[in-house]
C-alpha positions, -999 to 999 in steps of 0.1 A, spaced: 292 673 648 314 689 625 305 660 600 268 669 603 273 709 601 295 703 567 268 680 554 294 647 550 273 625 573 248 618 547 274 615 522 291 591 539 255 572 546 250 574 513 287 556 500 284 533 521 246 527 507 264 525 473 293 504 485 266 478 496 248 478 464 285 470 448 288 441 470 254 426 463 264 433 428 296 418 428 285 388 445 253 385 421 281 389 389 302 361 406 273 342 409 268 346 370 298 338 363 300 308 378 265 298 361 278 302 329 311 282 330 286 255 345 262 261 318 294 258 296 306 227 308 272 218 307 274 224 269 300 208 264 296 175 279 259 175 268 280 179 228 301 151 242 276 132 247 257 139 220 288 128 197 288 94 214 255 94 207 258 100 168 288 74 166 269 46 183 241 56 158 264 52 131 280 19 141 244 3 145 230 11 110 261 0 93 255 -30 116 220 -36 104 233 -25 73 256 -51 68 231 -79 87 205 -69 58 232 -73 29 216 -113 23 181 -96 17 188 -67 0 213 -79 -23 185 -95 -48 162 -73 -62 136 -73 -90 151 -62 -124 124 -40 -130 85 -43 -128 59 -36 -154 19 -33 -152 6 -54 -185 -29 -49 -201 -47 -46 -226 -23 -53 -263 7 -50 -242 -1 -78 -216 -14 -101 -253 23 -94 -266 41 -104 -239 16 -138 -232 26 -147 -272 65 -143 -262 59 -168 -232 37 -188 -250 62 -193 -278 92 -207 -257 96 -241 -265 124 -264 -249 132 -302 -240 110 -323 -222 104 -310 -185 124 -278 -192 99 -252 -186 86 -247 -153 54 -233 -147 43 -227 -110 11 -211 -95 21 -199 -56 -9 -186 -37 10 -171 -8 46 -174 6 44 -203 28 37 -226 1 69 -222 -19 72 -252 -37 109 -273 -36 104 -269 -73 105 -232 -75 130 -231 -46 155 -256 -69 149 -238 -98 151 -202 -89 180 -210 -65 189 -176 -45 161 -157 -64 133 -175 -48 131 -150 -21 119 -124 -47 92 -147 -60 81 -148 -21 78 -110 -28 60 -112 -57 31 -137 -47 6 -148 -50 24 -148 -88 30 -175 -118 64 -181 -114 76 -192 -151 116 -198 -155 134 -223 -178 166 -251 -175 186 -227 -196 178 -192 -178 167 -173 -203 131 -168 -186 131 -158 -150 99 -140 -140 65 -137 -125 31 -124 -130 7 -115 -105 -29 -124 -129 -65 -110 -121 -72 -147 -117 -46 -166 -106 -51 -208 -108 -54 -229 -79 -19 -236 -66 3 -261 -89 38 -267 -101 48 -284 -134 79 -290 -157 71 -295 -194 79 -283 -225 64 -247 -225 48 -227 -202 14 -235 -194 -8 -202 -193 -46 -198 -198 -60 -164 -213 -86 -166 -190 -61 -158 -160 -55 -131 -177 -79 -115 -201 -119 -118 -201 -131 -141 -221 -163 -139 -244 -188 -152 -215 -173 -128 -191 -196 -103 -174 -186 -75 -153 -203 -58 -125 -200 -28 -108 -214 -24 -68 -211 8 -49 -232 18 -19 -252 40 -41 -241 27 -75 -244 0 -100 -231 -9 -135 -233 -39 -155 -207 -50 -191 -201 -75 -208 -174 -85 -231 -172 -89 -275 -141 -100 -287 -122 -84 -258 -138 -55 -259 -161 -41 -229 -196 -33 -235 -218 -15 -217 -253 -29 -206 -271 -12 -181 -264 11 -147 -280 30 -120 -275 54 -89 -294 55 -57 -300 81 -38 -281 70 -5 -275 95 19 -235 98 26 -236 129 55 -253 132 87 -262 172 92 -260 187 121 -292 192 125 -326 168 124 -329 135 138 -301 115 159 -266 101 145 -288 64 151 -318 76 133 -299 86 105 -272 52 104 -307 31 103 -320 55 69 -289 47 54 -286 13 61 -319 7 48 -314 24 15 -279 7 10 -304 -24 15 -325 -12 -13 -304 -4 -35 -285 -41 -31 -316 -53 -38 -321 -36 -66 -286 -46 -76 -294 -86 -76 -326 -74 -97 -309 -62 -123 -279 -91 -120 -309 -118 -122 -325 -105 -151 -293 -94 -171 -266 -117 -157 -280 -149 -140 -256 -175 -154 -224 -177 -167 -188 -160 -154 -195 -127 -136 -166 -106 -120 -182 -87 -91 -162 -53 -82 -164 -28 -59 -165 -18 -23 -154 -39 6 -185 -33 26 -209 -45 0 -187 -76 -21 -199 -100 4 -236 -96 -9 -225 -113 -43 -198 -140 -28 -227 -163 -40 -234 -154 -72 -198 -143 -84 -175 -163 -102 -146 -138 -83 -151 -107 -64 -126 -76 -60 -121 -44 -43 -113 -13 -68 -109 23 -58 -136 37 -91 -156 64 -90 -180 93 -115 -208 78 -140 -219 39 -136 -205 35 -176 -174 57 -165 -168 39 -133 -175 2 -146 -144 12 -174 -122 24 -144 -128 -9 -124 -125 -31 -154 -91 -12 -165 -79 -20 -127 -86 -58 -124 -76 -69 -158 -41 -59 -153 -14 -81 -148 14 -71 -125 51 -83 -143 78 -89 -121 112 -94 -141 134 -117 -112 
């Protein structure tokens, strides 16, 4: 009563309110606690393990590392992209070697299956980079001094022969006075032929193919159909212009994937090239890409 009069009974209600709330706080704060030394040790073993981790890592690279040491240990001394005066230099230096009887060999690989036992003998540990390098002309001599291979626009049939010089055509390598050149995009054509090495132009054209389907207008199908059919035109128009400017003789056929197969027939070789502007500017670009020999110093 006396409690109530003075006004201490709510004060008392009210510690013991607050004393409450310190529990429930206290026991929220152990709670904490004890989360963050788990979240600690969770830390910690997780940077353990993450250690392990790095160290296994480690031990397995050097491990491939080391089971990699056969392969990587050759490598080319150096490679060079010949045309043009350059790659005519270099043919003379090969051309000049001279040696004994059967002391030049001269081998034309395809691919890498057909390694011949020649150019395995003869290139001993380094005929794992003339797998690299094919198809190549593998040329090396008795004595060493020659040890390299060259990846031609037109490489021979596959052969392999000792003799006393290296034997090398210039038509593997260069065009050749008969040589014509062509040019076949989708929408594009350009036709050259060559004078004393040199590239001349002879006639070119663009269609008008379409290359986008709007939005708008007729269906995706409707408009894959108007494209094929002008692409058809325009190859048409293509073997018109071959027939009457370029029906016999050597012709090189460049150009797009989707459209080489059209000429298969009528080409003495076909090849892809990345050119592009003008037909004149574009048949330059292609012709500079294809008659470029690839050098591979073993």
């Amino acid at each position: 009563m006396l409690d109530e009069l003075l006004g201490r009974a709510e004060l008392k209600d009210r510690i013991a309110e607050l004393e409450d709330e310190r529990d429930a706080l206290e026991g929220r704060l152990e709670g904490e606690s004890q989360r963050r030394k788990d979240a600690v040790r969770a830390r910690q073993e997780a940077e353990v393990e993450v250690n392990r981790l790095e160290d296994r890592i480690e031990e397995l690279e050097d491990r491939v590392e080391r089971m990699g040491d056969d392969d990587d240990a050759l490598d080319f001394r150096g490679t060079e992209d010949l045309r043009g005066g350059r790659l005519r230099e270099v043919l003379r230096r090969l051309d000049s070697l001279e040696t004994s009887p059967e002391g030049a060999l001269t081998a034309a690989i395809p691919n890498e299956r057909s390694l011949p036992s020649s150019v395995e003998d003869a290139f001993g540990d380094r005929a794992q980079l003339v797998r690299r390098a094919t198809p190549c002309l593998a040329l090396t001599d008795d004595a060493g001094l020659v040890s390299v291979a060259l990846e031609p626009p037109r490489l021979p049939d596959g052969f392999d022969a000792w003799d006393d010089g290296f034997a090398l055509e210039d038509d593997w390598f260069l065009p050749q006075s008969a040589t014509k050149i062509a040019l076949v995009r989708a929408d594009l054509f350009a036709l050259g032929s060559y004078e004393d090495g040199e590239l001349v132009y002879q006639t070119g054209f663009e269609s008008d193919v379409k290359s986008a389907h709007s939005k708008g207008g007729f269906s995706q199908a409707r408009f894959e159909r108007i494209r094929e059919g002008q692409i058809d035109d325009h190859l048409d128009d293509c073997h018109e212009a071959l027939d009457e400017h370029a029906a016999d003789g050597d012709l090189v056929v460049l150009g797009e994937r989707t459209v080489l197969g059209e000429f298969r027939d009528r080409a003495t070789q076909t090849a892809t090239v990345d050119a592009s502007g003008e037909p004149r500017e574009a048949l330059e670009m292609a012709a500079h890409e294809f008659w470029t020999t690839r050098l591979y110093r073993l």
